[in-house]
PyMOL Python script that loads the backbone (N, CA, C, O; Angstrom):
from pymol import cmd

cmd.read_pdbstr("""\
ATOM      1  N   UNK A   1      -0.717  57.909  57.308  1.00  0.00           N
ATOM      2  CA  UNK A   1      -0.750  57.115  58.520  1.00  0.00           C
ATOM      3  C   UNK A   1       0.602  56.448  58.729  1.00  0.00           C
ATOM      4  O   UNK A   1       1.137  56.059  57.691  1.00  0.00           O
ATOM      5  N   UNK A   2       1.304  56.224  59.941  1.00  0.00           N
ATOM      6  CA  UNK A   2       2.200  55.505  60.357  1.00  0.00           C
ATOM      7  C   UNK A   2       2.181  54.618  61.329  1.00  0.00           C
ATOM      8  O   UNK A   2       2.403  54.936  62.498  1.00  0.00           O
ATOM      9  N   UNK A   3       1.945  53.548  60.990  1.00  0.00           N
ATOM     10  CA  UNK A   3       1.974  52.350  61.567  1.00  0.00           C
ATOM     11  C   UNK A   3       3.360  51.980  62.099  1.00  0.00           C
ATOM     12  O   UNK A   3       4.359  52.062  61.383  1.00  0.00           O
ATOM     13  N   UNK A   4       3.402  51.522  63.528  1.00  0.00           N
ATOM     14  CA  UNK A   4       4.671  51.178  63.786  1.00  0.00           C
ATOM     15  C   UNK A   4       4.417  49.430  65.011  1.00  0.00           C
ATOM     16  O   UNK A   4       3.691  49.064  65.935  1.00  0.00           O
ATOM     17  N   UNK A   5       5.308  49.013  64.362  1.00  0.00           N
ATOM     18  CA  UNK A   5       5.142  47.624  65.268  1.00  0.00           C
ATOM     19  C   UNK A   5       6.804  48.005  66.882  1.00  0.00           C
ATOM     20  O   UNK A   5       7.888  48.571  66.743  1.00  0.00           O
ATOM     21  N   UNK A   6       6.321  47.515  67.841  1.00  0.00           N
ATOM     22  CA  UNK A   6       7.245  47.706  68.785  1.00  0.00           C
ATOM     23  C   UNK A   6       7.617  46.455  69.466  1.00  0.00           C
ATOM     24  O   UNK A   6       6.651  45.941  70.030  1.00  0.00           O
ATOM     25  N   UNK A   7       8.783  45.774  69.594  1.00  0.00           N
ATOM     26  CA  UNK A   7       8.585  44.880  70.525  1.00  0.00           C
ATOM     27  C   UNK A   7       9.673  45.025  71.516  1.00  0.00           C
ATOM     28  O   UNK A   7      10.596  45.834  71.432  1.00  0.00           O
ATOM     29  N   UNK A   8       9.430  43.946  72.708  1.00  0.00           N
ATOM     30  CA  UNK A   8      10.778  43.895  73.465  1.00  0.00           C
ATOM     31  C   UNK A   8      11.362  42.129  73.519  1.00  0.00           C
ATOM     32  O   UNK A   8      10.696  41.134  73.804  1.00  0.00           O
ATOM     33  N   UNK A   9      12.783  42.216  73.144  1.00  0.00           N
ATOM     34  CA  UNK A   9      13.328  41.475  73.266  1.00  0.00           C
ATOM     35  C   UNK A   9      14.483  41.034  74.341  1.00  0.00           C
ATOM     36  O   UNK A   9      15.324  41.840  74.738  1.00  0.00           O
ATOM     37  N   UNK A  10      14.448  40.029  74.655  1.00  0.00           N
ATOM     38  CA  UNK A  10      15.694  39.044  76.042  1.00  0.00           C
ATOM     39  C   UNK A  10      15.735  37.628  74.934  1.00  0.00           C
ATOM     40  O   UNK A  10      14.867  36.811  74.623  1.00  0.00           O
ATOM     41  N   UNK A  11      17.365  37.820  74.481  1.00  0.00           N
ATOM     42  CA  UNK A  11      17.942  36.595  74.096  1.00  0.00           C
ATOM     43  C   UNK A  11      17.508  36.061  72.418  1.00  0.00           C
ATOM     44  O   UNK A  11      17.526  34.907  71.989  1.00  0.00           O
ATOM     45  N   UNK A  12      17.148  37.261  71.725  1.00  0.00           N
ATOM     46  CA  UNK A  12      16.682  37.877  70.609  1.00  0.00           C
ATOM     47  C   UNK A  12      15.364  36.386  70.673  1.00  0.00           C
ATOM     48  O   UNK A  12      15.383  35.344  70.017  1.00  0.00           O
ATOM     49  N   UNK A  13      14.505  36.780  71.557  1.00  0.00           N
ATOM     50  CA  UNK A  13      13.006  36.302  71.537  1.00  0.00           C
ATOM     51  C   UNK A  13      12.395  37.002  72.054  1.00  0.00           C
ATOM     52  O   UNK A  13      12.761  37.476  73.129  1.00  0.00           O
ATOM     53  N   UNK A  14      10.991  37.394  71.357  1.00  0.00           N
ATOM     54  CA  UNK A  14      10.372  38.679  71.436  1.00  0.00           C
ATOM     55  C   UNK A  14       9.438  37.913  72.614  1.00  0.00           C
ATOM     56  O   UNK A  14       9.004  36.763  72.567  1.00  0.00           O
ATOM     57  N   UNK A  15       9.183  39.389  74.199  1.00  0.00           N
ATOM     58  CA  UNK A  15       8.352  38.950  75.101  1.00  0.00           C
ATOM     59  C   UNK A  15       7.240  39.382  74.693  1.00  0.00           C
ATOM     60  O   UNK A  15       6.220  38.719  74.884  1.00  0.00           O
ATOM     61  N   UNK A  16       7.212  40.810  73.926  1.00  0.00           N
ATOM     62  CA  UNK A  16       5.906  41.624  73.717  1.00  0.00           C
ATOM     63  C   UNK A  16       6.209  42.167  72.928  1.00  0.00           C
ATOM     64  O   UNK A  16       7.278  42.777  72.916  1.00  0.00           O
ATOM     65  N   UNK A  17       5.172  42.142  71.735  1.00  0.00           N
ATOM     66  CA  UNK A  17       5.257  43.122  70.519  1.00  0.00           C
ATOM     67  C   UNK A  17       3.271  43.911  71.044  1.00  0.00           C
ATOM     68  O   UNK A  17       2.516  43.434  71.891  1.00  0.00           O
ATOM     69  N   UNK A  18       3.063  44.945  70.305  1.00  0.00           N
ATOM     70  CA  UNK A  18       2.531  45.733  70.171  1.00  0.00           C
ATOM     71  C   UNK A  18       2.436  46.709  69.085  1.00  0.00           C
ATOM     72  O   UNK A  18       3.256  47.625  69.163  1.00  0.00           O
ATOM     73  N   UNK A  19       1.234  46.745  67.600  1.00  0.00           N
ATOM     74  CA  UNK A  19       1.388  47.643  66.483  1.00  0.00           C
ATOM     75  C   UNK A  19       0.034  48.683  66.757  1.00  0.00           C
ATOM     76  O   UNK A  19      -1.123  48.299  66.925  1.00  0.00           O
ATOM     77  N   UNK A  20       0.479  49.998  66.752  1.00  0.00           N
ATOM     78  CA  UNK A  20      -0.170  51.048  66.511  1.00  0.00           C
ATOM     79  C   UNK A  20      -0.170  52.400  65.331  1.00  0.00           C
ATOM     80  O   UNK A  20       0.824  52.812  64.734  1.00  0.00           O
ATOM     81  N   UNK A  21      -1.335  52.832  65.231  1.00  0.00           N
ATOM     82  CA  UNK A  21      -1.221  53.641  64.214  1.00  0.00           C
ATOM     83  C   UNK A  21      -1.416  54.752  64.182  1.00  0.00           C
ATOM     84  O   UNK A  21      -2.579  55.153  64.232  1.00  0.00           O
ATOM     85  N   UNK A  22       0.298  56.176  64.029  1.00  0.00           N
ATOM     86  CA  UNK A  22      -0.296  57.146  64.225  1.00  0.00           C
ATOM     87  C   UNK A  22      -0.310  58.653  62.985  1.00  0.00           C
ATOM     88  O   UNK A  22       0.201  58.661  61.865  1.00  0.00           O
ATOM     89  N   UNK A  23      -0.862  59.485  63.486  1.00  0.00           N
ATOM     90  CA  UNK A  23      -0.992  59.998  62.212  1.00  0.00           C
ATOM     91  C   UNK A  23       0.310  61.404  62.209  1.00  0.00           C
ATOM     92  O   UNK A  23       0.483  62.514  62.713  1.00  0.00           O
ATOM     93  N   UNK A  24       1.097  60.283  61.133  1.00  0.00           N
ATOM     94  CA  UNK A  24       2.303  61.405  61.201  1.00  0.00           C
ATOM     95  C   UNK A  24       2.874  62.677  61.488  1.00  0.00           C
ATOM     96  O   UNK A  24       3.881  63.100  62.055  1.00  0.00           O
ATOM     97  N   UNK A  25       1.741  63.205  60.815  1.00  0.00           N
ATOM     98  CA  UNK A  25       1.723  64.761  60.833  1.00  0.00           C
ATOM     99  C   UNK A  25       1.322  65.887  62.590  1.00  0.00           C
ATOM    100  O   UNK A  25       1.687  67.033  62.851  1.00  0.00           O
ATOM    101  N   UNK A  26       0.670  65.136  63.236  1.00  0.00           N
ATOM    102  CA  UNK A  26       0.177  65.251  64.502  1.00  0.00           C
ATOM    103  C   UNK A  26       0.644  64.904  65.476  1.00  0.00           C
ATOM    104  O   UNK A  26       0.256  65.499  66.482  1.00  0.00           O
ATOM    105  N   UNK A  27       1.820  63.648  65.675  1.00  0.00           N
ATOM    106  CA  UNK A  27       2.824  63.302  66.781  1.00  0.00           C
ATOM    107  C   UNK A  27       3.757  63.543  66.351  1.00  0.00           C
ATOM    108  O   UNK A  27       4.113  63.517  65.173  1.00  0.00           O
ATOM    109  N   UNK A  28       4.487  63.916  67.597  1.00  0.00           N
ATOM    110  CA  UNK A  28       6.146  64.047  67.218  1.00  0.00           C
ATOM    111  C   UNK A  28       6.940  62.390  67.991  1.00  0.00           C
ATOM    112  O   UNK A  28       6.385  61.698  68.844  1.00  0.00           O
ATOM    113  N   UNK A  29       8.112  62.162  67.461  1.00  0.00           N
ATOM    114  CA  UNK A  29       8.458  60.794  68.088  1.00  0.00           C
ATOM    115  C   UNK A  29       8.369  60.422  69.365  1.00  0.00           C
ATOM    116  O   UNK A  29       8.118  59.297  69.798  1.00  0.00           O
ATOM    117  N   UNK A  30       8.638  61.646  70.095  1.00  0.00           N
ATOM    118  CA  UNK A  30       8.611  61.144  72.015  1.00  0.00           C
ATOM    119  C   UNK A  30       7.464  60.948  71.853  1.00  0.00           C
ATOM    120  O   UNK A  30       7.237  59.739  71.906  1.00  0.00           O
ATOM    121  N   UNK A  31       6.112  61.859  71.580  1.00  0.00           N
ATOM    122  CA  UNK A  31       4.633  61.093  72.135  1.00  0.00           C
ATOM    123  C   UNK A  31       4.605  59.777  71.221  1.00  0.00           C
ATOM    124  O   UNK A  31       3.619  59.064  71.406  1.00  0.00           O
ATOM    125  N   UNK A  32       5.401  59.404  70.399  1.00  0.00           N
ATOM    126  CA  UNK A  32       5.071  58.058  69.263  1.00  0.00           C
ATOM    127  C   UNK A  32       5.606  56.844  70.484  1.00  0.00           C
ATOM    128  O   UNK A  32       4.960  55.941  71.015  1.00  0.00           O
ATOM    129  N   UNK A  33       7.056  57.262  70.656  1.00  0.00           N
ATOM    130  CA  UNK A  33       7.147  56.458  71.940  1.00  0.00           C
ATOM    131  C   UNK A  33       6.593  56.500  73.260  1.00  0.00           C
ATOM    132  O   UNK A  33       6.050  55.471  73.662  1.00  0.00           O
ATOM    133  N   UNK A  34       6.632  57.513  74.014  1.00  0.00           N
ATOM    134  CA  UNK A  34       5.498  57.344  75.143  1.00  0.00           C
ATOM    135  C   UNK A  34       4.170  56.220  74.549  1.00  0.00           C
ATOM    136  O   UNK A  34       3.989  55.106  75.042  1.00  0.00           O
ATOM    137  N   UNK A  35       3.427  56.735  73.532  1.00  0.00           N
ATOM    138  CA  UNK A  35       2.380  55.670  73.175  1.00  0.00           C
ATOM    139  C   UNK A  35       2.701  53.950  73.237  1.00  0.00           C
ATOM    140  O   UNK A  35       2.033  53.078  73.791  1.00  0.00           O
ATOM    141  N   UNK A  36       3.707  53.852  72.621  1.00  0.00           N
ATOM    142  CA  UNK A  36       3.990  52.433  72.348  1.00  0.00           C
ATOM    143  C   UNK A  36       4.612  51.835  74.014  1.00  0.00           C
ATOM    144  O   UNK A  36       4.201  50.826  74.586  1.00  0.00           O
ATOM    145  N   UNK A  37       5.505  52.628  74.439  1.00  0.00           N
ATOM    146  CA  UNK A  37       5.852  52.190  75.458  1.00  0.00           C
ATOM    147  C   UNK A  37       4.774  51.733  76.746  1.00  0.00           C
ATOM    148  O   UNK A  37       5.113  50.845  77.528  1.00  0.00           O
ATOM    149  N   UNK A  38       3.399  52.464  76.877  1.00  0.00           N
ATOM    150  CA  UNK A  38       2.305  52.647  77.631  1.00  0.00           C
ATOM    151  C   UNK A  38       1.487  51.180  77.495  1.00  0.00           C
ATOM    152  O   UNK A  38       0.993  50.402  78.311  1.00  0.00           O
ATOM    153  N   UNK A  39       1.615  51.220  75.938  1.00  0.00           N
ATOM    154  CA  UNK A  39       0.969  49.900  75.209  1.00  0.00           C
ATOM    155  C   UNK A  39       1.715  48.692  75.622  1.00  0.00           C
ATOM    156  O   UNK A  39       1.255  47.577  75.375  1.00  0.00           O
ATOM    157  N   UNK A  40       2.655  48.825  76.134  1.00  0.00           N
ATOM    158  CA  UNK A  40       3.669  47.601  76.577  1.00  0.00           C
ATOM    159  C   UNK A  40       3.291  47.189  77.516  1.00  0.00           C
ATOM    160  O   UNK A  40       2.922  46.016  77.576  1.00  0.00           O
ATOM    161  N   UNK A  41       3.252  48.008  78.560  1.00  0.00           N
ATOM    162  CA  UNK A  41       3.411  48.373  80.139  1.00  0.00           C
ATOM    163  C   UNK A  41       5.146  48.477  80.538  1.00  0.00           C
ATOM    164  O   UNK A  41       5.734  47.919  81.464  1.00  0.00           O
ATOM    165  N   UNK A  42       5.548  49.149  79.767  1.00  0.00           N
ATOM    166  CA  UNK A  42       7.156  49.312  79.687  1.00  0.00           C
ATOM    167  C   UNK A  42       7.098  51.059  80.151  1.00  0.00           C
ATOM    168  O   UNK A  42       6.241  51.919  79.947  1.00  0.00           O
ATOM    169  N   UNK A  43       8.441  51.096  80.861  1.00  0.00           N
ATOM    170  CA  UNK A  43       8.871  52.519  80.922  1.00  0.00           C
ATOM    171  C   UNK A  43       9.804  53.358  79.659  1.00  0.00           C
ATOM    172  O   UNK A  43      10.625  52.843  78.900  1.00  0.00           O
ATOM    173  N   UNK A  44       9.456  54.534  79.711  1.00  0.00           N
ATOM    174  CA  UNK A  44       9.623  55.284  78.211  1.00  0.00           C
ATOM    175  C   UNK A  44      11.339  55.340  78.473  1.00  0.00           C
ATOM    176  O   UNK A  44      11.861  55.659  79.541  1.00  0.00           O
ATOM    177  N   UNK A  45      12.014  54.972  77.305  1.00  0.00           N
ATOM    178  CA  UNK A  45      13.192  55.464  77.404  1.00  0.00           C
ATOM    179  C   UNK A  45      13.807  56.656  77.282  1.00  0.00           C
ATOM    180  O   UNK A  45      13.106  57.639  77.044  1.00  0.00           O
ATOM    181  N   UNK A  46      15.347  56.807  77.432  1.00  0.00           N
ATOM    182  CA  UNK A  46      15.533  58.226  77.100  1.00  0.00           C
ATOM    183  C   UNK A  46      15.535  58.346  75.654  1.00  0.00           C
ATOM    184  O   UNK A  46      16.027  57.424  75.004  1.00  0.00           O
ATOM    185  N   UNK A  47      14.959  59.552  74.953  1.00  0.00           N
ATOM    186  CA  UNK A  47      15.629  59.608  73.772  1.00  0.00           C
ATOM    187  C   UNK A  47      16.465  60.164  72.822  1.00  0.00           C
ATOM    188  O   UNK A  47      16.234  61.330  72.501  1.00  0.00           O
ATOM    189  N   UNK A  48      17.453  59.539  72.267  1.00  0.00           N
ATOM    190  CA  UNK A  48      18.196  60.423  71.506  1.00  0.00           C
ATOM    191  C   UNK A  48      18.187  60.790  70.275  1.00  0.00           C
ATOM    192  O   UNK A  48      17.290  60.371  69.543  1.00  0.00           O
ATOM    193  N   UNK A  49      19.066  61.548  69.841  1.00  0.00           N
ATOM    194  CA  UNK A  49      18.645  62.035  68.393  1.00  0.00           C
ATOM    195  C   UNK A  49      19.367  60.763  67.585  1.00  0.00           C
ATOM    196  O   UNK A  49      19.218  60.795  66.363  1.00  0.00           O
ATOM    197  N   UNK A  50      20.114  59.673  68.119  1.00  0.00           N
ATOM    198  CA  UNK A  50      20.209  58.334  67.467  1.00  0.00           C
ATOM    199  C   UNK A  50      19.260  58.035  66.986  1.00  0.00           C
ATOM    200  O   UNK A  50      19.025  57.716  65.820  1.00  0.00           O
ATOM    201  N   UNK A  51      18.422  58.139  68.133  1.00  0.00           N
ATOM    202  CA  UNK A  51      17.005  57.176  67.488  1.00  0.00           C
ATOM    203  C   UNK A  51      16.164  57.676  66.929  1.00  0.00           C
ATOM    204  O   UNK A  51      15.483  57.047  66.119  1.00  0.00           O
ATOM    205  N   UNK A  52      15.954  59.053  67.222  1.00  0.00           N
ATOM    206  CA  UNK A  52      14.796  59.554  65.884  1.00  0.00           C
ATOM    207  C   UNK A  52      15.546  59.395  64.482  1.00  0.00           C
ATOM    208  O   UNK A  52      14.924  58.614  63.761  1.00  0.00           O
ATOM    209  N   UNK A  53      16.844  59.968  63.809  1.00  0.00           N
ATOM    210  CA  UNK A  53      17.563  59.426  62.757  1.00  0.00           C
ATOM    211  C   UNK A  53      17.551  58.176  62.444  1.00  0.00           C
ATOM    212  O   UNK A  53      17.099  58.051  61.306  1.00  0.00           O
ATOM    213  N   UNK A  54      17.893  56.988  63.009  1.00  0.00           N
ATOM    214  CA  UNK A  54      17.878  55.405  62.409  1.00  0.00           C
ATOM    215  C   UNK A  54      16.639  55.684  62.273  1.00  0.00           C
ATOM    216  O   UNK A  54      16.432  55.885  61.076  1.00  0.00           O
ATOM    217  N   UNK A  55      15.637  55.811  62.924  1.00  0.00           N
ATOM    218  CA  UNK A  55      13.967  55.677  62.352  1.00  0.00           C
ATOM    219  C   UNK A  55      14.088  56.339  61.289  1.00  0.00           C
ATOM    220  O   UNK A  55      13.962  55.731  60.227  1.00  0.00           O
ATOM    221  N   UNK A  56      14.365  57.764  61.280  1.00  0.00           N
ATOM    222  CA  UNK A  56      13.773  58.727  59.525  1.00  0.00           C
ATOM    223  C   UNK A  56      14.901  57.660  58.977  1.00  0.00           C
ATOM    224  O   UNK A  56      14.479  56.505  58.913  1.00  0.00           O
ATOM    225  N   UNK A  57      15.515  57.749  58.795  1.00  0.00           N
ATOM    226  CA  UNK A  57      16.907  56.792  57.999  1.00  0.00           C
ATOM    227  C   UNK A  57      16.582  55.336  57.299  1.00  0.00           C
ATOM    228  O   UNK A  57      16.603  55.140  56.084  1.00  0.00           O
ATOM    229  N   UNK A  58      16.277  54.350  58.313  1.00  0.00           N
ATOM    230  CA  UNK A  58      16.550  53.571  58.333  1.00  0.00           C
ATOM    231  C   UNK A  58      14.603  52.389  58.617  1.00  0.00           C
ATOM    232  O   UNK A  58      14.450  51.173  58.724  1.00  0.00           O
ATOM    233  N   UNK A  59      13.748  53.335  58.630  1.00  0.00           N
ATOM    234  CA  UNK A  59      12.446  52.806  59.687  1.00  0.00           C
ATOM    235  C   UNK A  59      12.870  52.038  61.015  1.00  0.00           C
ATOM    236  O   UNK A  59      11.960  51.808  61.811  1.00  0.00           O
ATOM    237  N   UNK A  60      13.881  51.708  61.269  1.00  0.00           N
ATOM    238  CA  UNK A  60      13.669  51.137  62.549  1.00  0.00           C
ATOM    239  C   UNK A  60      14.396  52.054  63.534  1.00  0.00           C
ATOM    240  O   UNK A  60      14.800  53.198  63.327  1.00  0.00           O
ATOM    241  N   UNK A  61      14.483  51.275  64.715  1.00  0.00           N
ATOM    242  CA  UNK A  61      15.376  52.172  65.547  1.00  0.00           C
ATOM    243  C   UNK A  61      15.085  50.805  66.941  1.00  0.00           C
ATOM    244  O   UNK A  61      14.219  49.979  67.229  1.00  0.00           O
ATOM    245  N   UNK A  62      16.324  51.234  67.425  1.00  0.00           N
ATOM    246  CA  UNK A  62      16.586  50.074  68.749  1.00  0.00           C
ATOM    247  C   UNK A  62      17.230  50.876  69.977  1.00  0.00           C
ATOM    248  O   UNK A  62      18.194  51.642  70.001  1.00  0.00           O
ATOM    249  N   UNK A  63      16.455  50.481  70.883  1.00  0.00           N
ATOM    250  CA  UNK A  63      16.392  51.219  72.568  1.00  0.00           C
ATOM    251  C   UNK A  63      17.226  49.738  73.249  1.00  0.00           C
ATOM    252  O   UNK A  63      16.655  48.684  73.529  1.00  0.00           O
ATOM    253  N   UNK A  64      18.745  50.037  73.407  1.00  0.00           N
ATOM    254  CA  UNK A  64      19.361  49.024  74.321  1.00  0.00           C
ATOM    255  C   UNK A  64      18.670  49.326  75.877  1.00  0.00           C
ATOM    256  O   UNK A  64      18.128  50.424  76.011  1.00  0.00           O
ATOM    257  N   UNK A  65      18.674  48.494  76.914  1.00  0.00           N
ATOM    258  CA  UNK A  65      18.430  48.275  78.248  1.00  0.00           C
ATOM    259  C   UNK A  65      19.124  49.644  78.530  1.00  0.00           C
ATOM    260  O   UNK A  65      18.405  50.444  79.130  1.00  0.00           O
ATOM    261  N   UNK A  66      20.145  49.991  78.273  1.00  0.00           N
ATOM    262  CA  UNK A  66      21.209  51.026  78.596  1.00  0.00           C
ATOM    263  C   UNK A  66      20.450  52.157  78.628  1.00  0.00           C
ATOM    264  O   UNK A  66      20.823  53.130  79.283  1.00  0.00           O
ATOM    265  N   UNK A  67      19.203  52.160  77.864  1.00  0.00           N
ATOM    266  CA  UNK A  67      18.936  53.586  77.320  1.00  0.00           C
ATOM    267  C   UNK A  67      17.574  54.009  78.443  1.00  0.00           C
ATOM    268  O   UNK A  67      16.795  54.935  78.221  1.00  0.00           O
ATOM    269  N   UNK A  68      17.539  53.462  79.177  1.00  0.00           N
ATOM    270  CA  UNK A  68      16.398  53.236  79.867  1.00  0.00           C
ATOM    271  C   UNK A  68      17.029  53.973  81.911  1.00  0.00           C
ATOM    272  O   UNK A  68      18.066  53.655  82.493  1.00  0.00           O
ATOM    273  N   UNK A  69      16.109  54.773  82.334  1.00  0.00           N
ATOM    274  CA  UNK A  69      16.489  55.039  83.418  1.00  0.00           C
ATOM    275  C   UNK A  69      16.077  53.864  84.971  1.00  0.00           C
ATOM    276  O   UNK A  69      16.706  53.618  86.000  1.00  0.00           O
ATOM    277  N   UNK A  70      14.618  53.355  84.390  1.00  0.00           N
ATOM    278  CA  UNK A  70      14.514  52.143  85.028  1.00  0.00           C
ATOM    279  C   UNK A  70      15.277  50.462  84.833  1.00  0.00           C
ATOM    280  O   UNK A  70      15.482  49.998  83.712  1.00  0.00           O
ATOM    281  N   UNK A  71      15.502  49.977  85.660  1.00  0.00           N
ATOM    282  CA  UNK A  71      15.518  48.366  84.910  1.00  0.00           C
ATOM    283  C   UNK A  71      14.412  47.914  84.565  1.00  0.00           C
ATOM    284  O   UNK A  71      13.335  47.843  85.157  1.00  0.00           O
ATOM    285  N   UNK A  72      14.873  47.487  83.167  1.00  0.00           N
ATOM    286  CA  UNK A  72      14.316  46.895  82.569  1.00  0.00           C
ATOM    287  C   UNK A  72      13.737  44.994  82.353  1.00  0.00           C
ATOM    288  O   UNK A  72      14.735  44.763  81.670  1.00  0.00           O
ATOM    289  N   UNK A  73      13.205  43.983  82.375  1.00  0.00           N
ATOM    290  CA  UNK A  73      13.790  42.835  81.549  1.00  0.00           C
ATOM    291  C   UNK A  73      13.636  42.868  80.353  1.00  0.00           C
ATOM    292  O   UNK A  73      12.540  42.439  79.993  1.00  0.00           O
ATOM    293  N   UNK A  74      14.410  43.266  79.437  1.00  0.00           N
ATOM    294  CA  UNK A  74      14.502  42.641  78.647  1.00  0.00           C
ATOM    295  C   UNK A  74      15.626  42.894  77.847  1.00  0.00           C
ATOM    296  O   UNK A  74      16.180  43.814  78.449  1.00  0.00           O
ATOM    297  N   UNK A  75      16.161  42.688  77.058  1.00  0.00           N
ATOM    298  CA  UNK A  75      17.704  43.359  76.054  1.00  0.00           C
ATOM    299  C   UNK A  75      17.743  44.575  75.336  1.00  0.00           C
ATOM    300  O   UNK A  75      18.643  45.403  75.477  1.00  0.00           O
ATOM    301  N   UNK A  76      16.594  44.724  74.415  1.00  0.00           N
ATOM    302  CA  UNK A  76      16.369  46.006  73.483  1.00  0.00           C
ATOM    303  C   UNK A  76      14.852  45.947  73.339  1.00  0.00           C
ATOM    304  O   UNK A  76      14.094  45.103  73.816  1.00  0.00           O
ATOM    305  N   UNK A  77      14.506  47.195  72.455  1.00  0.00           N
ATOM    306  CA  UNK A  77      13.266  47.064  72.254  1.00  0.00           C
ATOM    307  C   UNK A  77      13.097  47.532  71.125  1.00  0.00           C
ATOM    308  O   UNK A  77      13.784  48.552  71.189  1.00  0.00           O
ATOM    309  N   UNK A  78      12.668  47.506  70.137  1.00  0.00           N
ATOM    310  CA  UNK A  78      12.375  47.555  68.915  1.00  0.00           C
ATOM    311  C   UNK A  78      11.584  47.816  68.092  1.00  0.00           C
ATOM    312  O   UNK A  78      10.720  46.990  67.798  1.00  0.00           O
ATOM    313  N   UNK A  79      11.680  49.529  67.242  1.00  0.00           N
ATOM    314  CA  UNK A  79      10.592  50.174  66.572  1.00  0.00           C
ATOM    315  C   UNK A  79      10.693  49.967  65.500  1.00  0.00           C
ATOM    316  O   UNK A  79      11.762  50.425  65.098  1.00  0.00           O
ATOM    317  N   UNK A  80       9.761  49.175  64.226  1.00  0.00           N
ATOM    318  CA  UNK A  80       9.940  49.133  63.265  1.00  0.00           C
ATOM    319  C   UNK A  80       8.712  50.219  62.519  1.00  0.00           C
ATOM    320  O   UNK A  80       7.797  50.687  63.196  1.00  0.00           O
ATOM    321  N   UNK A  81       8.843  50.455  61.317  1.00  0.00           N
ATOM    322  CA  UNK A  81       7.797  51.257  60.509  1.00  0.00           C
ATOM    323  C   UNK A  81       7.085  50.179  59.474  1.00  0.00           C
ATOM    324  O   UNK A  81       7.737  49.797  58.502  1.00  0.00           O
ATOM    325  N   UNK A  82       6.365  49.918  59.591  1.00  0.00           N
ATOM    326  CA  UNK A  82       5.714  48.942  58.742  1.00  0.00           C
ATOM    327  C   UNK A  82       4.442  49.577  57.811  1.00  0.00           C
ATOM    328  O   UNK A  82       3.306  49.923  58.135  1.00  0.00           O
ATOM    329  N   UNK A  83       5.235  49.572  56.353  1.00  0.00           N
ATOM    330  CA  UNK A  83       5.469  50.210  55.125  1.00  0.00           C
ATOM    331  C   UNK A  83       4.371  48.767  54.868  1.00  0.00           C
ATOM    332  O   UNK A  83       4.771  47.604  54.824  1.00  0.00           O
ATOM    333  N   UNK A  84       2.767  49.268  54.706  1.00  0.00           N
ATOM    334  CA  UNK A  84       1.839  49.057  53.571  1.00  0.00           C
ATOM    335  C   UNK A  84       1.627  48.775  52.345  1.00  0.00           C
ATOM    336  O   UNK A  84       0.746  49.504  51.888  1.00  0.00           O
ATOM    337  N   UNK A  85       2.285  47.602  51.155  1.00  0.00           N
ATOM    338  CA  UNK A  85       2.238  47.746  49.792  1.00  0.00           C
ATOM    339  C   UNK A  85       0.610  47.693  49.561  1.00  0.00           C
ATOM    340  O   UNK A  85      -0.145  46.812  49.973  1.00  0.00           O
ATOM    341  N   UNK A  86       0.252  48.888  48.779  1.00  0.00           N
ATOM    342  CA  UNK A  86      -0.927  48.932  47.974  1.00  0.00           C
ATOM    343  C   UNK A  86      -0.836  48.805  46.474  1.00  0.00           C
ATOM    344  O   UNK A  86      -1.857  48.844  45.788  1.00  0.00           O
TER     345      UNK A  86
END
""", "prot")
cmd.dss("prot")
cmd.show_as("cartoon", "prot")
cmd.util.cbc("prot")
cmd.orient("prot")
């Protein structure tokens, strides 16, 4: 399972976060984002192969305003992977 928390930030204060859980093996990242973005009521950004890498890389990954074909409010938006200790 992959749990991912999303939020959007203006003025590094979060307006909306949103965590969903999907099952790795069965989405690929655009439907991971389409999902989260839907869950917002945000429009899907573009995506690049930046951002699928910082995610495998790094678990997170950050969508500047820039990356977006609509305006947006807010500054970035923010996918983290939130790693379960059992």
């Amino acid at each position: 399972m992959l749990k991912i928390l999303a939020k959007t930030m203006k003025l590094e204060k979060i307006i909306k976060s949103v965590t969903m859980e999907f099952d790795e093996y069965e989405v690929t990242f655009y439907e991971i984002t389409k999902s989260l973005c839907e869950k917002l009521d945000e429009p899907t950004p573009v995506l690049l192969t930046k951002h699928v890498l910082d995610f495998k890389r790094f678990n997170f990954c950050t969508f500047k305003a820039e990356d977006f074909v609509e305006n947006v409010h807010f500054d970035k938006m923010i996918f983290r992977h939130i790693i379960d200790k059992e």
